[in-house]
C-alpha positions as CSV (number, residue, x, y, z in Angstrom):
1,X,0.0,0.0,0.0
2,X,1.4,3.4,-1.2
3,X,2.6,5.3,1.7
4,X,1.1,9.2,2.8
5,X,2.7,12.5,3.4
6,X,2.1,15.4,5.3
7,X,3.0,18.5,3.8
8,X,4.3,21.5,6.1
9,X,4.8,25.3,5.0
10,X,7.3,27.5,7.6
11,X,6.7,31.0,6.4
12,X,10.1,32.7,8.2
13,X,10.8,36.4,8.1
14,X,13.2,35.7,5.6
15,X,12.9,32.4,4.4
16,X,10.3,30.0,3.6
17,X,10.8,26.3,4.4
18,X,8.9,23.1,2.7
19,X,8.7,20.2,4.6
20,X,7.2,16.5,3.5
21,X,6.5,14.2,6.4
22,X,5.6,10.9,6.6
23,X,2.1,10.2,8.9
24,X,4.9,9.2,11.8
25,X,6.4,12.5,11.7
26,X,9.5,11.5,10.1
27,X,11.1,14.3,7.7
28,X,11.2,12.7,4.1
29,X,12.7,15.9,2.4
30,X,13.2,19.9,3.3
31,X,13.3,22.7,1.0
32,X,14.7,26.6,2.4
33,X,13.6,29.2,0.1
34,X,15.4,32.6,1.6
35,X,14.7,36.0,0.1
36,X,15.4,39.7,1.2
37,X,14.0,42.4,2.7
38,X,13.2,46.0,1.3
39,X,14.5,48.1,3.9
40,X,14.5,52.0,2.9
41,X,14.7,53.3,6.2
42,X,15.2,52.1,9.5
43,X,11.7,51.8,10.8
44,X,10.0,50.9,7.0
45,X,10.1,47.0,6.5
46,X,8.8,45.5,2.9
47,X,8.9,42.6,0.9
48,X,6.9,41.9,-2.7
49,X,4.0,39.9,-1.9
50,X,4.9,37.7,-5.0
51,X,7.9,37.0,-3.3
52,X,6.3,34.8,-0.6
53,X,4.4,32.5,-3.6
54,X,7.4,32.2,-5.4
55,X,9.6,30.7,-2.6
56,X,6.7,28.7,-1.5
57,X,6.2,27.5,-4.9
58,X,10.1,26.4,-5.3
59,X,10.2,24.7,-2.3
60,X,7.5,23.1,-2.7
61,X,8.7,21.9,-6.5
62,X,12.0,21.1,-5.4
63,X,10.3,18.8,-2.0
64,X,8.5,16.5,-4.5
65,X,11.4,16.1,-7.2
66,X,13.8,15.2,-4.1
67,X,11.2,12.7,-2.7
68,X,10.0,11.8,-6.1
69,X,6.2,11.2,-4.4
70,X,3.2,11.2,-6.4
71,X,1.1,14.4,-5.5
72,X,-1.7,12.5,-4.4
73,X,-0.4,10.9,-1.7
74,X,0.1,14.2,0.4
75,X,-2.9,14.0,2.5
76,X,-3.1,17.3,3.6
77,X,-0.9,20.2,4.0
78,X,-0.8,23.2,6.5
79,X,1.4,26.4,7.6
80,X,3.2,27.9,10.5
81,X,3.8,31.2,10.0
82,X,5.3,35.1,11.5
83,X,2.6,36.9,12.7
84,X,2.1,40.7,12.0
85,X,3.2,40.9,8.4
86,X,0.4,42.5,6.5
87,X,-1.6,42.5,3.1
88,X,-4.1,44.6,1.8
89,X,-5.6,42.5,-1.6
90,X,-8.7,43.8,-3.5
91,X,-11.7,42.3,-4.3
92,X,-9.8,39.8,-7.0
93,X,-7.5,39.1,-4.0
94,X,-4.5,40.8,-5.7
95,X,-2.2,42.3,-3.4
96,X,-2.4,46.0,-3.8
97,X,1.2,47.3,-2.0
98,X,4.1,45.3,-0.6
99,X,3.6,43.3,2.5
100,X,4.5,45.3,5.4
101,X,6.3,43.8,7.4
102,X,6.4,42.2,10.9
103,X,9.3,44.1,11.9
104,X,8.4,47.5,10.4
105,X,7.9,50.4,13.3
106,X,6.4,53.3,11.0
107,X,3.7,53.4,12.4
108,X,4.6,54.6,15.9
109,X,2.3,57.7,16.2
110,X,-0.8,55.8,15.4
111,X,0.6,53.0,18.2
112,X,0.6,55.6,20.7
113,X,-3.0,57.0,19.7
114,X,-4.7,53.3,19.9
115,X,-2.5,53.2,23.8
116,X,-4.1,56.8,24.6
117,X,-8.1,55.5,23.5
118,X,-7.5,52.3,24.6
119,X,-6.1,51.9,28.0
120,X,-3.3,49.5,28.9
121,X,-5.2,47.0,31.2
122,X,-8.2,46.7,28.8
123,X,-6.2,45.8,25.8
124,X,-4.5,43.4,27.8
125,X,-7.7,41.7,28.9
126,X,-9.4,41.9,25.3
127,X,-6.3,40.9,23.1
128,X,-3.8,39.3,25.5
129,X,-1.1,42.1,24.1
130,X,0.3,44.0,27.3
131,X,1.4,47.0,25.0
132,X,0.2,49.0,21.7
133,X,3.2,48.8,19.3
134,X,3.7,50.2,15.9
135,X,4.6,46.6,14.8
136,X,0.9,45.1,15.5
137,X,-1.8,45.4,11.9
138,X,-4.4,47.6,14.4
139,X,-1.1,50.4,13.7
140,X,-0.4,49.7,10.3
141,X,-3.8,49.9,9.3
142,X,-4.6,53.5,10.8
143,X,-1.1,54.6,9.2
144,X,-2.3,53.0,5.4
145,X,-5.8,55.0,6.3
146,X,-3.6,58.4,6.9
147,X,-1.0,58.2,4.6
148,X,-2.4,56.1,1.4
149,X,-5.6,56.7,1.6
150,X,-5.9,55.2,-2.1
151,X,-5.0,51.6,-0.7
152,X,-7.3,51.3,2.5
153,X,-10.1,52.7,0.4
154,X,-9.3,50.1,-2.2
155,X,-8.3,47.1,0.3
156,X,-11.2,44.1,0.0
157,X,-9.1,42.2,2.6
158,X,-6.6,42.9,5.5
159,X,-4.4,40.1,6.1
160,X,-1.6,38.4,7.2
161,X,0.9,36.5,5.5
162,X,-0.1,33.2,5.9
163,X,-3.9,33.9,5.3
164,X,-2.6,35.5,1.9
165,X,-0.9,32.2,0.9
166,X,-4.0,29.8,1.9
167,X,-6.0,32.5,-0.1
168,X,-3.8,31.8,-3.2
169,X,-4.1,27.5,-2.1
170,X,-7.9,27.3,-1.8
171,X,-9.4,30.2,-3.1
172,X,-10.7,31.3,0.6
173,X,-10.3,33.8,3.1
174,X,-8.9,32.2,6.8
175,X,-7.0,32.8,9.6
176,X,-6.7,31.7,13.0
177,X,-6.6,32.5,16.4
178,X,-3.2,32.4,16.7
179,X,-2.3,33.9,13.6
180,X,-3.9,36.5,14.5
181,X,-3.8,36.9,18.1
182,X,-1.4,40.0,17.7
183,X,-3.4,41.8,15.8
184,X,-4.4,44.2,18.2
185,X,-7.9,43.7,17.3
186,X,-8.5,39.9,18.2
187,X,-10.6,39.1,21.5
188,X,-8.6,36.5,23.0
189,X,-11.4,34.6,25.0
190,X,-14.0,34.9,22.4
191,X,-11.6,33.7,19.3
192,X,-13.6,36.9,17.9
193,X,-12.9,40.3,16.2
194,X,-12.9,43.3,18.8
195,X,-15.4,45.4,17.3
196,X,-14.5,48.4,19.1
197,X,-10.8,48.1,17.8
198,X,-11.9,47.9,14.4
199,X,-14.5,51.3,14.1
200,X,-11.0,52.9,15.6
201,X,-9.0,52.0,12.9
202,X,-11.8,52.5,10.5
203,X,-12.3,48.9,9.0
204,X,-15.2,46.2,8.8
205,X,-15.4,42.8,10.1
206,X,-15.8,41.7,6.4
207,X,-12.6,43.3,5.4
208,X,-11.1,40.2,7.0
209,X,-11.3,36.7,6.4
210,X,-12.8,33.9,8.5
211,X,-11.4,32.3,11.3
212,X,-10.7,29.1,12.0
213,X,-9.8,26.5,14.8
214,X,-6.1,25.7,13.6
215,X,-6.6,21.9,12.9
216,X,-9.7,22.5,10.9
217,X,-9.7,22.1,7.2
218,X,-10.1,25.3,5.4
219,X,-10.5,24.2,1.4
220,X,-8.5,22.3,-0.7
221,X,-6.4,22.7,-3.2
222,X,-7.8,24.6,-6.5
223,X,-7.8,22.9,-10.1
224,X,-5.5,26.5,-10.8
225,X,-2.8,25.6,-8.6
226,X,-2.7,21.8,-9.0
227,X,-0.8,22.5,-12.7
228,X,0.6,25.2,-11.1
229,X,2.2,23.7,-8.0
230,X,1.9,20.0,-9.4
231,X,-0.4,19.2,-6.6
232,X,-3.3,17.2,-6.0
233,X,-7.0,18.8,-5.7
234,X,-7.3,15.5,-3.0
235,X,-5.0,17.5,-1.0
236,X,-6.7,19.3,2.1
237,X,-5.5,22.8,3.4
238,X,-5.4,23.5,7.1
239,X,-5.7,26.8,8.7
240,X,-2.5,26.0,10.5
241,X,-0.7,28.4,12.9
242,X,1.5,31.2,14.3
243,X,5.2,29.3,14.6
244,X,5.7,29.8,18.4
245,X,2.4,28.0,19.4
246,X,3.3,25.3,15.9
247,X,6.9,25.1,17.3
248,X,5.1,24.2,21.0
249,X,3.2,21.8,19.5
250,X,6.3,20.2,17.4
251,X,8.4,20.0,20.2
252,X,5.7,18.1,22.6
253,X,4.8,21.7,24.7
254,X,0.4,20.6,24.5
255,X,0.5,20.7,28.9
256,X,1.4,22.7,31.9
257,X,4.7,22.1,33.0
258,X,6.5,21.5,30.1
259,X,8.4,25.2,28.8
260,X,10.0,25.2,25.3
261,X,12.6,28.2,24.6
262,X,13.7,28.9,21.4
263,X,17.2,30.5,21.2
264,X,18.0,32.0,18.0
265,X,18.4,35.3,16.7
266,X,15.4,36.4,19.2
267,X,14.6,34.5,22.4
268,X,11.2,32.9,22.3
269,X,9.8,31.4,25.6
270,X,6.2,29.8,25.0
271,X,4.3,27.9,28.0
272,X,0.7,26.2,27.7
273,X,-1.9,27.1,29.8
274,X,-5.2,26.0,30.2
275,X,-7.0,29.2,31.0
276,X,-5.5,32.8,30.0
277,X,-3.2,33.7,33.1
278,X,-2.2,37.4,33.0
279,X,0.8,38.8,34.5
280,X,0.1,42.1,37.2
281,X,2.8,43.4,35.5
282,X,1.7,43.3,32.1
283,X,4.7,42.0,30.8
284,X,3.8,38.5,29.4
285,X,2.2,38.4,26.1
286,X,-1.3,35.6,26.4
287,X,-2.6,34.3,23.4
288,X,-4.4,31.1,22.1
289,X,-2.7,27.5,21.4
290,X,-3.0,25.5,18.3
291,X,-4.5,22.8,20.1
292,X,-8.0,23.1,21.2
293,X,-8.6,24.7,25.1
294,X,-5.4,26.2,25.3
295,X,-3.4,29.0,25.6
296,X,0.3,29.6,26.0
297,X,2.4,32.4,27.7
298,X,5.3,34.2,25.8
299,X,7.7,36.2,27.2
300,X,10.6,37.2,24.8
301,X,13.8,38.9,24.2
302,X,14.8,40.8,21.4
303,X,18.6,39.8,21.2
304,X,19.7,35.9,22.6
305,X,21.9,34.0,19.9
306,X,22.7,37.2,17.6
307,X,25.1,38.4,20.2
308,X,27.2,35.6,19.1
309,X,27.0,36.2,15.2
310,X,28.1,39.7,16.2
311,X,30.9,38.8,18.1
312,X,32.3,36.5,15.2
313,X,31.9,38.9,13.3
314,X,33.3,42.0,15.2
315,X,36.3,40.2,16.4
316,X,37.2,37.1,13.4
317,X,40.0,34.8,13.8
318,X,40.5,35.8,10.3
319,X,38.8,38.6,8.6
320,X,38.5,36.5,5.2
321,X,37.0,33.0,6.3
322,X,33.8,32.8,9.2
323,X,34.3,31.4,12.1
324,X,31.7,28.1,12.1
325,X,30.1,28.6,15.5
326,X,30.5,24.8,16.8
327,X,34.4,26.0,17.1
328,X,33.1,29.1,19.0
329,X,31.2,26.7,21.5
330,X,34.7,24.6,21.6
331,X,36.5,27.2,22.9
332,X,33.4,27.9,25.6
333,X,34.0,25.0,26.4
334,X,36.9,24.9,28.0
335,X,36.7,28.1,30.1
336,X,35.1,27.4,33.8
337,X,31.2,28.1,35.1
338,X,31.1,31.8,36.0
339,X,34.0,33.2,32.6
340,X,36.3,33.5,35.9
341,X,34.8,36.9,36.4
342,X,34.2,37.9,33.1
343,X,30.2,39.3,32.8
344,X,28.1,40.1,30.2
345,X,24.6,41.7,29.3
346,X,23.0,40.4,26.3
347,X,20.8,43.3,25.7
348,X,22.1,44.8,22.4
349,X,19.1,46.4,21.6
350,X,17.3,46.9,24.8
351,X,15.1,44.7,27.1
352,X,11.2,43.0,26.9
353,X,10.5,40.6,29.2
354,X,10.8,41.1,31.9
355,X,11.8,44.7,32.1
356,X,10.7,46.7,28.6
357,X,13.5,49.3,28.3
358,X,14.7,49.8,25.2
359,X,17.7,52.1,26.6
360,X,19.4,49.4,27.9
361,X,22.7,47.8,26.3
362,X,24.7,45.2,25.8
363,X,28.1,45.3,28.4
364,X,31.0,43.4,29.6
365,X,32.2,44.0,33.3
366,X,34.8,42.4,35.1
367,X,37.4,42.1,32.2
368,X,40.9,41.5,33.5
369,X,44.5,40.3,31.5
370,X,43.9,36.9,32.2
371,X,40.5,37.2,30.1
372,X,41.1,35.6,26.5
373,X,38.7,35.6,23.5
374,X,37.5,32.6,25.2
375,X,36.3,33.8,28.4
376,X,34.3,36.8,26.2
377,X,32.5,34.2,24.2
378,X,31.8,31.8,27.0
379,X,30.4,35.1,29.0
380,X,28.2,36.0,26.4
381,X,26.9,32.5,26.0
382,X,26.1,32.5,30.2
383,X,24.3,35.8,29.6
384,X,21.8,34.2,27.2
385,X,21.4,31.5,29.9
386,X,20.7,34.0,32.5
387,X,18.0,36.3,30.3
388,X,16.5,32.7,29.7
389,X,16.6,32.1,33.4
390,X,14.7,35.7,33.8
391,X,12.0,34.7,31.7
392,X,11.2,31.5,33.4
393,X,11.2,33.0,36.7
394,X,8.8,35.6,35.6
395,X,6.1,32.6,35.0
396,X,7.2,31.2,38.3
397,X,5.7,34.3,39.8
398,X,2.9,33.5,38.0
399,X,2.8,30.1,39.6
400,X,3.3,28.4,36.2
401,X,4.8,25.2,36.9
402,X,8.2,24.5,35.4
403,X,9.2,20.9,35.8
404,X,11.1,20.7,31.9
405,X,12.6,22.9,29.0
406,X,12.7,21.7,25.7
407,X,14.8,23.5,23.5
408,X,14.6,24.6,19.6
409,X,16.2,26.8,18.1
410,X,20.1,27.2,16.5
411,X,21.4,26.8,20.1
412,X,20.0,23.9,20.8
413,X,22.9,22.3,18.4
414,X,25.6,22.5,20.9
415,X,26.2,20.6,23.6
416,X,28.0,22.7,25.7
417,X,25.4,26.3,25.2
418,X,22.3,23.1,26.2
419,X,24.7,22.0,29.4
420,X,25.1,25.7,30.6
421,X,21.5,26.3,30.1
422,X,20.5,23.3,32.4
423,X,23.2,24.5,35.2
424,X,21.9,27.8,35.1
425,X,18.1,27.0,35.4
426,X,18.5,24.0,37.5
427,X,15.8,22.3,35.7
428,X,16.2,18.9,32.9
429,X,17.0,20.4,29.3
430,X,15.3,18.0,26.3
431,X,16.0,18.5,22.8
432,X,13.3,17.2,20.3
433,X,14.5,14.7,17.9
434,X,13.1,17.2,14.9
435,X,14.9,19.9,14.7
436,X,12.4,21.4,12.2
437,X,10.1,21.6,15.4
438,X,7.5,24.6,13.6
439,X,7.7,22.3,10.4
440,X,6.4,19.5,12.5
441,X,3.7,21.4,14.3
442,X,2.4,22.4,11.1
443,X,2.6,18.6,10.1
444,X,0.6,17.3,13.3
445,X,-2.1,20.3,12.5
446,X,-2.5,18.8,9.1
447,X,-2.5,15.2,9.9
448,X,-5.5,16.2,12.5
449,X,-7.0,17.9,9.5
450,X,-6.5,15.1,7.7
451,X,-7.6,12.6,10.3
452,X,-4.7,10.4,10.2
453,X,-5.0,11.5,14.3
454,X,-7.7,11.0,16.3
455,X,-6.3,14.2,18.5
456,X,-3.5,16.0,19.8
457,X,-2.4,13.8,22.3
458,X,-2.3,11.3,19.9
459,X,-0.2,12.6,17.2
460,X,2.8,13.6,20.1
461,X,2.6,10.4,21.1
462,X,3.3,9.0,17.6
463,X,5.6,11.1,16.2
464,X,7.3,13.9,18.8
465,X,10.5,11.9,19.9
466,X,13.6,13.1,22.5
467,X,16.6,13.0,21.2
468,X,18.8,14.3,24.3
469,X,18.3,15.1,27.5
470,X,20.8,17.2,30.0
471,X,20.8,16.9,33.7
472,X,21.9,19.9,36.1
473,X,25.4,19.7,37.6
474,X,25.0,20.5,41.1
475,X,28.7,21.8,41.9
476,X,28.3,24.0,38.5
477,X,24.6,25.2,39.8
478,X,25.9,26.0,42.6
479,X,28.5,28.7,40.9
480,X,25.4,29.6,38.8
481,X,23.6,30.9,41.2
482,X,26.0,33.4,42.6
483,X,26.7,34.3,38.9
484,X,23.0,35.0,38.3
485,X,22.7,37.4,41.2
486,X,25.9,39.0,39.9
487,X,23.9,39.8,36.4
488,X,21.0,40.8,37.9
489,X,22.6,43.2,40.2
490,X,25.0,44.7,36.8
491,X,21.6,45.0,35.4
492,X,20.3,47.3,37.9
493,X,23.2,49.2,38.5
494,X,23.3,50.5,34.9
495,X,19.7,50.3,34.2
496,X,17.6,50.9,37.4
497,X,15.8,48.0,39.6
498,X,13.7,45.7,37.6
């Protein structure tokens, strides 16, 4: 009997990856599609909408030559996705400007207008956003109303990237809860549109698309894109999700207790929940799960595994070759818990979670002659650990249980950075046996979709697997705890108490 596929689509902020599963979760072939980003000005952030279908068309191509499947044994296919990128298409659905995207921060003025009608603890308790930020679509869309009038007069639909490309796959309007839980105009409870939001920024509910539960099948695949894509029309399209809560669900994160942390350019901390818990201090982003009842907690830094690109780069061994990073995490390696004195801050680009200040800076205190290019690297790496170990104590204080981490991620290829992690938080470090962890969350959604799983727990069982697992050290957590109050206490010495 033939075997079936799953088909996953990771929409990244600068890449796309296709991934073909087998119905045991096992990665059959992977395709990365990377493109750039239009960036005219420091806060304006673009990309051609085209640019999105082309890279998921290629990869797509290029996953069935390697795998040399026929198209009708992919079941069903769905997407993880960044959040907050938008598109405005007419009534044809044809994109009428570039995507703006997620990281754009134009529209700053109309942020600080939806914070002065809308006051903090309300938004926080409609949307599960603790802040109004010029990156969230509510922004964008005032600033499109006030400075090209032409296109929000003209836009049929508001959407976000991934809704765009199911759009071009079935021929229908979607989203999801999670998708577009940071919309600033979501209800987080209800799974609902926040009227209220949406007369402020001057739009109707039927400017955007339906939403559905992110297992649920929205369409399938047109007659126009089976010769285009060299799909099958048998193949169902799932509404999918955002890829922090597809991530979760990849890596095994569908209960309380279990934390996954992503450590990559950004930090990305995601626990599930089963009720919205919000933080007094309104620092803890709430939205909904993937999975059905449940929500997850996301604190996140801006800078974690960057600061280490940017020291290979700033300071290279040789200026003509790139260091690889696994030497990098060598040479950590053989410097003692604690750099021998040497501390750093990670905070290149100021702090989130769980103090927002973007003043703050990146620093290295403590330097003496017996530091080497060692001790700064291994220092830097610690400082990651410790802004991890921030986060997770911020949902402590929320009396989330943390019994396990899983990590994702780049990091979570060495060793040594998955060891010093485990030291500093004290707690069991597991990394997934996928390391494609979004990729697989979107698989699971679509072999729900698909019914190839009776339900969640079902599909982790079958196909999320542990590859390692690291225990604390309890000499080395020891030295990790002095260390950690040693960071906190630089922190607030530079930058105030938290």
């Amino acid at each position: 009997m033939p075997e079936n596929y799953l088909l996953s689509i990771d929409v990244g902020t600068t890449s796309i990856k296709v991934g073909l599963f087998t119905t045991e979760g096992k990665l059959k072939a992977l395709s990365t599609q990377e493109y750039n980003l239009l960036t005219p000005s420091p806060n304006v952030v673009e990309l051609p909408v085209d640019t999105y279908w082309i890279a998921l068309s290629r990869g797509i191509k290029e996953v069935l030559k390697h795998s040399e499947i026929s198209p009708q044994s992919i079941l069903a296919l769905s997407l993880s996705s960044q959040a907050e990128t938008l598109i405005c298409v007419d009534s044809r659905g044809r994109p009428l400007r570039n995507a703006i995207v997620w990281l754009d921060s134009r529209a700053d003025k109309e942020a600080k207008e939806i914070a002065k009608n809308f006051p903090p603890d309300l938004l926080y308790k409609t949307t599960g956003i603790p802040e109004s930020s010029p990156i969230w679509p509510a922004a964008k869309i005032l600033w499109l109303k006030r400075n090209e009038p032409d296109v929000f007069k003209r836009t049929f639909k508001f959407l976000i990237v991934k809704d765009y490309l199911i759009w071009r796959l079935t021929g229908i309007f979607s989203t999801d809860p999670t998708e577009s839980s940071s919309t600033c105009y979501l209800k987080l409870n209800e799974k609902d549109w926040w009227d209220e939001m949406l007369d402020f920024v001057g739009i109707k509910r039927n400017q955007l698309p339906a939403i559905f539960p992110s297992y649920e099948v929205v369409g399938n695949i047109t007659s126009r894109i089976k010769s285009e894509l060299d799909l099958s029309t048998s193949t169902r399209v799932i509404a999918g999700s955002m890829d922090q809560m597809a991530g979760a669900l990849g890596a095994g994160n569908v209960e309380s207790g279990i934390i996954t942390e992503s450590t990559g350019t950004a930090l990305a901390v995601v626990a599930t929940v089963d009720k919205p818990v919000y933080d007094p201090k309104r620092m803890i982003p709430v939205a909904s799960h993937c999975i059905p009842d449940k929500f997850v907690l996301m604190p996140y830094s801006e800078t974690s595994g960057i600061v280490l690109k940017w020291f290979r780069d700033t300071f290279p061994l040789n200026p003509d070759k790139k260091e690889d990073y696994g030497h990098l995490l060598q040479l950590v390696s053989q410097i003692p818990p604690g750099a021998e004195g040497l501390l750093a801050l990670p905070h290149f680009t100021g702090t989130t979670c769980p103090d927002f200040n973007p003043r703050a800076r990146g620093a290295f205190v403590g330097i003496s002659f017996k530091h080497k290019r060692a001790h700064f690297i291994r220092a830097l790496v610690e400082s990651v650990a410790f802004m991890l170990r921030e986060n997770i104590e911020l949902l402590k204080e929320l009396s989330i249980p943390v019994k396990k981490i899983r990590s994702l991620g780049g990091a979570a290829k060495s060793d040594t950075w998955l060891k010093i992690k485990t030291d500093v938080l004290g707690v069991p470090v597991e990394v997934p046996e996928c390391s494609e962890a979004a990729s697989l969350g979107a698989a699971i959604l679509a072999g729900i979709g698909a019914r190839v799983f009776s339900d969640i727990n079902e599909a982790v069982r079958k196909v999320v697997k542990i590859k390692k697992s690291f225990y604390p050290d309890p000499s080395n957590v020891t030295i990790y705890q002095k260390v950690y109050q040693e960071y906190l206490s630089l922190y607030q010495k530079l930058y105030g108490k938290r």
